[in-house]
N, C-alpha and C positions, 0 to 999 in steps of 0.2 A: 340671467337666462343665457343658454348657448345661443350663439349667434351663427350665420351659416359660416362654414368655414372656406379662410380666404382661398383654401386652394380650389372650391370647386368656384367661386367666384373669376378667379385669374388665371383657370386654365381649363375647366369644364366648358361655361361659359360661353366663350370666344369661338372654344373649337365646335360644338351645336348650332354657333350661330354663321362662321365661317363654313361651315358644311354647306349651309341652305344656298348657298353661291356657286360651290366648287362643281355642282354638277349641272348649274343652267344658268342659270343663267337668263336670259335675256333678252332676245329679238333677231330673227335673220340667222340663224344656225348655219340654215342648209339654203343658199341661192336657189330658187325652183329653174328648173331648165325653161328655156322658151323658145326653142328653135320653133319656125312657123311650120305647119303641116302644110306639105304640098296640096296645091289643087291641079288635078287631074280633067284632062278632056281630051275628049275624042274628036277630030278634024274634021271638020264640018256637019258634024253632030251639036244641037244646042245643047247649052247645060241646062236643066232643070233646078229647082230655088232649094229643092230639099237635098240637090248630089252634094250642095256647096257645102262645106266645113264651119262649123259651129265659131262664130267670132268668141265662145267663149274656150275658156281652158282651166282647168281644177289640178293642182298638183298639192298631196298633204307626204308631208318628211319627217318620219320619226327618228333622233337622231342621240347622241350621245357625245357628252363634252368632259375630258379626264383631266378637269384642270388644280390647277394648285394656287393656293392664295395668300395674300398679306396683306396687311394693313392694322386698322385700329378697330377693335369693337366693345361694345358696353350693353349689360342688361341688368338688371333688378336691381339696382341703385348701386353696383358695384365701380367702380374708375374705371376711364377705358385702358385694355389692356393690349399690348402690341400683338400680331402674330403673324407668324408665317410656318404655310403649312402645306407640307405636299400631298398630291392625291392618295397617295399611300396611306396617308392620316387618318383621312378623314372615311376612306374606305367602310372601315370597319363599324361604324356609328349608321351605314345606311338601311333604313330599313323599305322604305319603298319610295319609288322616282317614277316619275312620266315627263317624255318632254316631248314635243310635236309641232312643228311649224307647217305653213299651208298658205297658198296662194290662190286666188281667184283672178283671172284675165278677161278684160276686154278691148282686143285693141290697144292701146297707150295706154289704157288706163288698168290700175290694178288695185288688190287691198291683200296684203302680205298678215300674216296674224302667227303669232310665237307663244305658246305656254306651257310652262313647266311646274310639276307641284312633290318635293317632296316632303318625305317625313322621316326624320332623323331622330334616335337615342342612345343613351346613356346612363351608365348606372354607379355613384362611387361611391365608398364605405368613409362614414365618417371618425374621426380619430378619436373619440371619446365615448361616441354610440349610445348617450345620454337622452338628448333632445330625438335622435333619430340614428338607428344601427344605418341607415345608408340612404342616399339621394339621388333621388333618380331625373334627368333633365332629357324632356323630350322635344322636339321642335318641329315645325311644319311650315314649311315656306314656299309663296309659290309669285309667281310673276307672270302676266300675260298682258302683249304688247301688240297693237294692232296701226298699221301703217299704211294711208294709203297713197298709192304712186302713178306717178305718170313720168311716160319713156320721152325723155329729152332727147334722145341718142337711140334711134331705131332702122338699124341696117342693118343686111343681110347675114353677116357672122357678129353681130355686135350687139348689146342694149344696154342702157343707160337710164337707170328710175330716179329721180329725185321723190321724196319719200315726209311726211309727214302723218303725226299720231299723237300717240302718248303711250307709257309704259304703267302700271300697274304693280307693285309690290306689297307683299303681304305676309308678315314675321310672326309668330305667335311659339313663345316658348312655356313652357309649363314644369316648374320643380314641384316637383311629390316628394313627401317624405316616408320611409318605410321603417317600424318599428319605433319602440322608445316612447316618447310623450309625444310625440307630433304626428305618431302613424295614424294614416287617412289623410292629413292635410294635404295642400295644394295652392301653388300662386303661381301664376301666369300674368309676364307680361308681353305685350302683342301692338304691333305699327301697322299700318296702312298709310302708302302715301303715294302722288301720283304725276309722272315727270313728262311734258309735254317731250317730245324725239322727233328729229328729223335728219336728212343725211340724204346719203347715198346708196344703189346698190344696183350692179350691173354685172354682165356674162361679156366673156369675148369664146367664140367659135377658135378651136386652134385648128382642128381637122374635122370629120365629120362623128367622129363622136368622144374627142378630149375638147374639153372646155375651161377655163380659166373662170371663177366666181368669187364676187367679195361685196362688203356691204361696209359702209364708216357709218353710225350716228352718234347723234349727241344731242343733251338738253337739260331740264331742270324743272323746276316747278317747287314741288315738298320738298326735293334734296336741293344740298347747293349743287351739283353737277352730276350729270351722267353720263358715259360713253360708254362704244360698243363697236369692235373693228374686227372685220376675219376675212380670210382669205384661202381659197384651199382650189384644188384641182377634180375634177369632174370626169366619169368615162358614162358616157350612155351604152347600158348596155340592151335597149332597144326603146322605141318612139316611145314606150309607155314607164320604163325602168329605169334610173339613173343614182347613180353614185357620187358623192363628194367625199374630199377628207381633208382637212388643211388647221388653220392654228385661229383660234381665236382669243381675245384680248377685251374684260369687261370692268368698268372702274364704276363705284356709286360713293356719293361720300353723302350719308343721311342724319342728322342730329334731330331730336328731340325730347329736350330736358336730360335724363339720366341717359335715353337710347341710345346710342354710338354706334353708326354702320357705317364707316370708312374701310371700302376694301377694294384692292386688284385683283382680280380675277384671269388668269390665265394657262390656256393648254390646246394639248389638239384634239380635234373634235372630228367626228364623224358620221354619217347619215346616209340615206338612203329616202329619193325621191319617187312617189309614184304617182303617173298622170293619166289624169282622164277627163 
């Protein structure tokens, strides 16, 4: 009997499952802004309980990350195979992305949350077109990472979060076969697995409205390690509106049994934060 053939094992593959990475990735995208809202009063006028400003603060930042990838991957019982691949690549296999990060503040204390979900495919003709005239491999990947923080470091152009959670990963690829004796058929193999995270992530004020933002974590659990590093610059362009753009850096190295998710993750990213 025709077997699948090794080229969409060693080059199909990889590249469907290296995609579910290359656009998100993974926690802290977009730094939320925190500069404190002034409180206003009138000289020798009392302040009333309801003029004061709300101890809390809501910022949600849909954002976007054009990065390129390498490393080693493996699916449906094939060996892992090397890759590396730029965004240019993987472009063309996207068929729908969302990705959104979001803070909630109180005071020092905060809870940061990151998710992203897409759905990537592909389609390749096989060389015999016996068992099946062509192969189609579609994938769906999403990850969503919730953090919560308190400010170590809280002055007036500065903050400083020390950050604890867990990360959330979710892989699910599916080969269809089209045509020939296996048309109709279907086999999907699919991970969940779930990595405890903790780190860092802090604002420095450069003027009154350029800002400096970055986030480090790391950690582990189901994989043997994960990290997550970015760094970008920030323009408020008013109390409620704000901007970042800078470089971010994300590694997972996942094994189970045939699965193989060992990859680097990196590019520049960009976002846009809105507060209220």
């Amino acid at each position: 009997m025709e077997t699948l053939p090794a080229r969409l094992k060693t080059a199909v593959t990889p590249r469907i499952l290296l995609a579910g990475l290359g656009f998100a990735a993974a926690g802290l995208q977009v730094v939320p802004a925190f500069a404190a809202d002034p409180v206003s009063s009138v000289a020798g006028a009392p302040i009333e309980a309801d003029a004061l400003p709300s101890p809390w603060s809501f910022e949600v930042a849909p954002y976007f990350w054009a990065a390129g990838m390498s490393g080693s991957v493996a699916s449906f019982g094939a060996p892992p195979v090397d890759v590396d691949m730029g965004f240019s690549d993987i472009l063309g296999d996207l068929q729908f992305s969302a990705m959104v990060a979001a803070e909630v503040r109180n005071g020092p204390f905060s809870l940061t949350t990151d998710f992203f979900y897409l759905k990537l495919g592909t389609d390749e003709t096989t060389p015999h077109g016996v068992l099946a005239s062509s192969v189609a491999l579609d994938s769906s990947t999403m990850s969503a990472t919730a953090l919560a923080g308190y400010a170590i470091v809280d002055r007036e152009n500065m903050r400083l979060d020390a950050v604890l959670g867990a990360r959330v990963w979710s892989v699910e690829n599916t080969l269809s076969y089209n045509g020939g004796v296996l048309a109709g058929r279907s086999f999907t193999d699919s991970e969940t697995w779930v990595d405890a995270m903790g780190g860092l992530k802090g604002r420095v004020n450069v003027t009154d409205r350029i800002y400096l933002s970055g986030s480090a974590i790391a950690g582990g659990g189901s994989s043997n390690f994960g990290w997550d590093i970015m760094g970008g610059v920030g323009y408020e362009f008013s109390q409620h509106i704000s901007a970042v753009a800078g470089y971010r850096a994300l590694g997972v190295d996942y094994k189970n049994g045939a699965f193989d998710f060992d990859v680097t993750v990196q590019g520049p990213i960009a976002g846009v934060s809105f507060k209220f």
